[in-house]
C-alpha positions in Angstrom: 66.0 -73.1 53.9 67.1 -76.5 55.6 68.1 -75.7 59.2 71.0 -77.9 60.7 71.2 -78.2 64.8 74.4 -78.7 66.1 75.0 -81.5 69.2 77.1 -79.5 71.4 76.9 -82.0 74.7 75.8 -85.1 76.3 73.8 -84.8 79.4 75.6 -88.1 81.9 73.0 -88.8 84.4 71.5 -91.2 86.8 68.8 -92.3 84.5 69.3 -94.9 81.6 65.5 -94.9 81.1 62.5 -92.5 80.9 60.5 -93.8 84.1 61.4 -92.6 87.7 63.0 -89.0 85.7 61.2 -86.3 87.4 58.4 -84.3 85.4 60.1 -81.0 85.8 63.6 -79.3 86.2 64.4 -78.6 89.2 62.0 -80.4 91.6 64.5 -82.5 92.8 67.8 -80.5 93.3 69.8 -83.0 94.7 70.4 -84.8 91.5 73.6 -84.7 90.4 74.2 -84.8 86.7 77.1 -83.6 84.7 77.3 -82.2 81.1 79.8 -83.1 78.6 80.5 -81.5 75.3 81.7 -83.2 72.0 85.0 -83.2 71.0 84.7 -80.1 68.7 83.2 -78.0 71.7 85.9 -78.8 74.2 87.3 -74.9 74.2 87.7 -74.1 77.7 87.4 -70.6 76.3 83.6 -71.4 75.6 82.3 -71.4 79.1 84.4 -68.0 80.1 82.3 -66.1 82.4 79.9 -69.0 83.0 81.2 -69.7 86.8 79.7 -66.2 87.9 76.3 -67.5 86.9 74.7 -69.9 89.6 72.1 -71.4 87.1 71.7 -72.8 83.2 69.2 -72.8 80.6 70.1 -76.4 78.7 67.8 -76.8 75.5 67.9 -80.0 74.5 66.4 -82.6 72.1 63.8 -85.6 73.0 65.9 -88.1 71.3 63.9 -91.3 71.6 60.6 -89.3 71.1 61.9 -88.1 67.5 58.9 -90.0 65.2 57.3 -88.4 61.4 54.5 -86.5 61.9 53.0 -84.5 64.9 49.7 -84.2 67.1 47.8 -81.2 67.6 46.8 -82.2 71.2 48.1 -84.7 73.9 47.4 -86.2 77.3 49.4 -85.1 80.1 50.4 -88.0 82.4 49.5 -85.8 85.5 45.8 -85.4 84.2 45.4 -89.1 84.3 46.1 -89.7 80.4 42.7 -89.2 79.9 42.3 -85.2 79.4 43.8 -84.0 76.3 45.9 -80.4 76.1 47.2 -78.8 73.2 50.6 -80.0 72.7 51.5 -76.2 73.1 50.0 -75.6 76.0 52.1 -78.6 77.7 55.7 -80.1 77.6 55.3 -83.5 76.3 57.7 -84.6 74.5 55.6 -85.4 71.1 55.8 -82.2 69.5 56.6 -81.0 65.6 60.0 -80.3 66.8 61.0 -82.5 69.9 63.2 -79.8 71.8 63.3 -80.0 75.7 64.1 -76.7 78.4 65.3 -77.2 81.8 66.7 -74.9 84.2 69.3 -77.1 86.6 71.8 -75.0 89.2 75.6 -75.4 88.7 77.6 -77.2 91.0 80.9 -76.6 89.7 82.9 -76.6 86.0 86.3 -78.7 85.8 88.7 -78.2 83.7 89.1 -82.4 82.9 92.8 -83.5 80.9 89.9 -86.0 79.1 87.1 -84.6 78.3 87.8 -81.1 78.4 85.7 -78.7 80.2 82.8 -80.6 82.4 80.0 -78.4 84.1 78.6 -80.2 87.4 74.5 -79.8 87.6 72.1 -80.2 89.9 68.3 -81.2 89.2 68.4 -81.7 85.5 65.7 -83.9 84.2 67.2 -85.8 81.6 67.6 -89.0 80.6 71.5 -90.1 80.4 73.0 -89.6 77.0 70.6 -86.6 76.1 72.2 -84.4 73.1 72.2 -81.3 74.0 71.9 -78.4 71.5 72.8 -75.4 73.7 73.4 -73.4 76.8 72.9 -70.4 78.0 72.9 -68.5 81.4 69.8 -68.3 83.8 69.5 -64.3 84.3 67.1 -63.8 87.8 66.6 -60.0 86.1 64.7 -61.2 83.0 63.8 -65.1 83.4 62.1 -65.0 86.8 58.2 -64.1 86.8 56.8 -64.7 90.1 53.2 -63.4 89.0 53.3 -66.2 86.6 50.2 -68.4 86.4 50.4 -71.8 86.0 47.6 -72.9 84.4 46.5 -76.7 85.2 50.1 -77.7 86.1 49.5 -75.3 89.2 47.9 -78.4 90.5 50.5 -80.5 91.0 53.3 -77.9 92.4 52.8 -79.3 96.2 52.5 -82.9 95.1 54.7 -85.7 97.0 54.8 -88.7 98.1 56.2 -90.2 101.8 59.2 -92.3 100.9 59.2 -95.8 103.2 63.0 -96.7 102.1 64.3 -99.1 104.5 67.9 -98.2 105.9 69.3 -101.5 104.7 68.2 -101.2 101.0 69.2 -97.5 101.0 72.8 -98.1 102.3 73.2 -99.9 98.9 73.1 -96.7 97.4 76.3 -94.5 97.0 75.9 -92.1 99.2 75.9 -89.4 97.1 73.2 -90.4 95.3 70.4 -91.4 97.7 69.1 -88.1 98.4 68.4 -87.8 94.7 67.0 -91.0 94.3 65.1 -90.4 97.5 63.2 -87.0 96.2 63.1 -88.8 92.4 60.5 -91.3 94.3 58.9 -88.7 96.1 57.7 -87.3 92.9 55.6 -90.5 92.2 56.8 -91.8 89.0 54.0 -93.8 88.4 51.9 -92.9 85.5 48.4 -90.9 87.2 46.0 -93.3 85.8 47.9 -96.5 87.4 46.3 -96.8 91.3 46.9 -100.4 92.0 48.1 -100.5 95.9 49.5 -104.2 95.1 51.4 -103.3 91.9 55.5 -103.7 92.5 56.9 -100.7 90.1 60.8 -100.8 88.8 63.1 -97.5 88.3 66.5 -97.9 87.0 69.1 -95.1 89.1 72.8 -95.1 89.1 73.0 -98.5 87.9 70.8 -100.4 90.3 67.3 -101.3 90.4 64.9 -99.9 92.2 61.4 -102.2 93.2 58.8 -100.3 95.3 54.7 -100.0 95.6 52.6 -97.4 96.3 49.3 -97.0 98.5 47.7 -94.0 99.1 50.6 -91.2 100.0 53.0 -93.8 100.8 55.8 -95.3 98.7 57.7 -98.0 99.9 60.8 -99.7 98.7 60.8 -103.5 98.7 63.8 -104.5 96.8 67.4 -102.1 96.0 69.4 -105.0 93.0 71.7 -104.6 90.7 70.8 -103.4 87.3 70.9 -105.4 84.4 74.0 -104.4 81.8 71.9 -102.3 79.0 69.3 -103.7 77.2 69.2 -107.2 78.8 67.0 -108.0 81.6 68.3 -110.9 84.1 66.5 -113.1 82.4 68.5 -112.4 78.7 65.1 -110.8 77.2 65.6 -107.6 75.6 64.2 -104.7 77.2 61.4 -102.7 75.0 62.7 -98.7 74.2 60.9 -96.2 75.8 60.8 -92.8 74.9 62.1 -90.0 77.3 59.6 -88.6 79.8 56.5 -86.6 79.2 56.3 -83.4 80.8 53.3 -81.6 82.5 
């Protein structure tokens, strides 16, 4: 039987690329996302009830990851890229069906004369323009496990970085958006096999560019420009695609 998934929404976020998203929902709760459904969802009586609830399931789909054929294992950035996992014991992205889960906290739902109802988020993990298949509320009763064991991603719960952003680069940022970028940073972006203290790494956030280095625990931010418009870099080259994050 053929099976047809819906888009319901578009996640609108900070992030027009995979690099500098963090790994996980919810490490970063200051970013501020917002979800917006498709015309044929707009039915404010859809999201009744929803403004009691303080959290969201959102199961969405790895859009740029979408490729024929599937792996039976894959290397989790964290582990350095080199150790390989079963892909169902991790979250990458590259799986037979490429379906994302995040848990982000409501801000607030609007009622908008445009776009219809608009639900405010905080620390989602996706990349801007995300389809997004479905919601459902976050019940503390039933979805929180606090005996739960990690496995290797246990590892990396307390990992973060110091964040060296100097006040005159961060004061280019709106201000509602620098503590997000700030704890996106703290995260390390990097992928865990690249070390090189004298490497300048680039994150594109809310439309500017981010240029930065890290050595050791420290991360520190050299340059805050403008972003090229989408898919052009200053220099007219064409940007290469690159698929949303991997998780774990």
């Amino acid at each position: 039987m053929d099976r047809t998934v819906k888009v319901i929404a578009r996640m609108e976020s900070a992030f027009p690329e995979k690099f500098g998203i963090p790994r996980q929902s919810g490490l970063v709760e200051q970013l501020k996302s917002r979800i917006v459904f498709e015309p044929e969802y707009r039915n404010p009586d859809a999201l009744r009830g929803l403004e009691e609830f303080s959290h969201l399931w959102i199961i969405w789909e790895f859009s740029q990851a979408v490729r024929e054929g599937w792996s039976a294992t894959v290397r989790p950035p964290r582990l350095g890229g080199n150790a390989r996992k079963g892909v169902f014991a991790t979250r990458s992205p590259f799986r037979p069906n490429p379906l994302g889960l995040s848990c982000v906290k409501i801000e607030g739902i609007e009622q908008t004369e445009e776009l219809g109802p608009v639900i405010y988020v905080l620390g989602a993990d996706l990349m801007d323009g995300t389809p997004i298949f479905d919601i459902k509320p976050y019940l503390p009763f039933a979805d929180s496990r606090p005996e739960a064991v990690g496995g290797f991603a246990d590892a990396f719960t307390e990992y973060q970085l110091e964040v060296d952003f100097p006040q005159e680069l961060l004061e280019k940022i709106p201000g509602d958006q620098r503590q997000g970028l700030l704890g996106s940073l703290a995260q390390d972006p990097r992928p865990a096999y690249q070390q090189d203290p004298q490497r300048i790494y680039g994150m594109t956030f809310a439309g500017w560019e981010i240029r930065f280095r890290v050595a050791g625990e420290l991360l520190q931010v050299c340059q805050v420009e403008r972003a090229a418009s989408p898919g052009e870099r200053k220099d007219g080259s064409q940007k290469s695609n690159r698929s949303e994050k991997h998780e774990n």
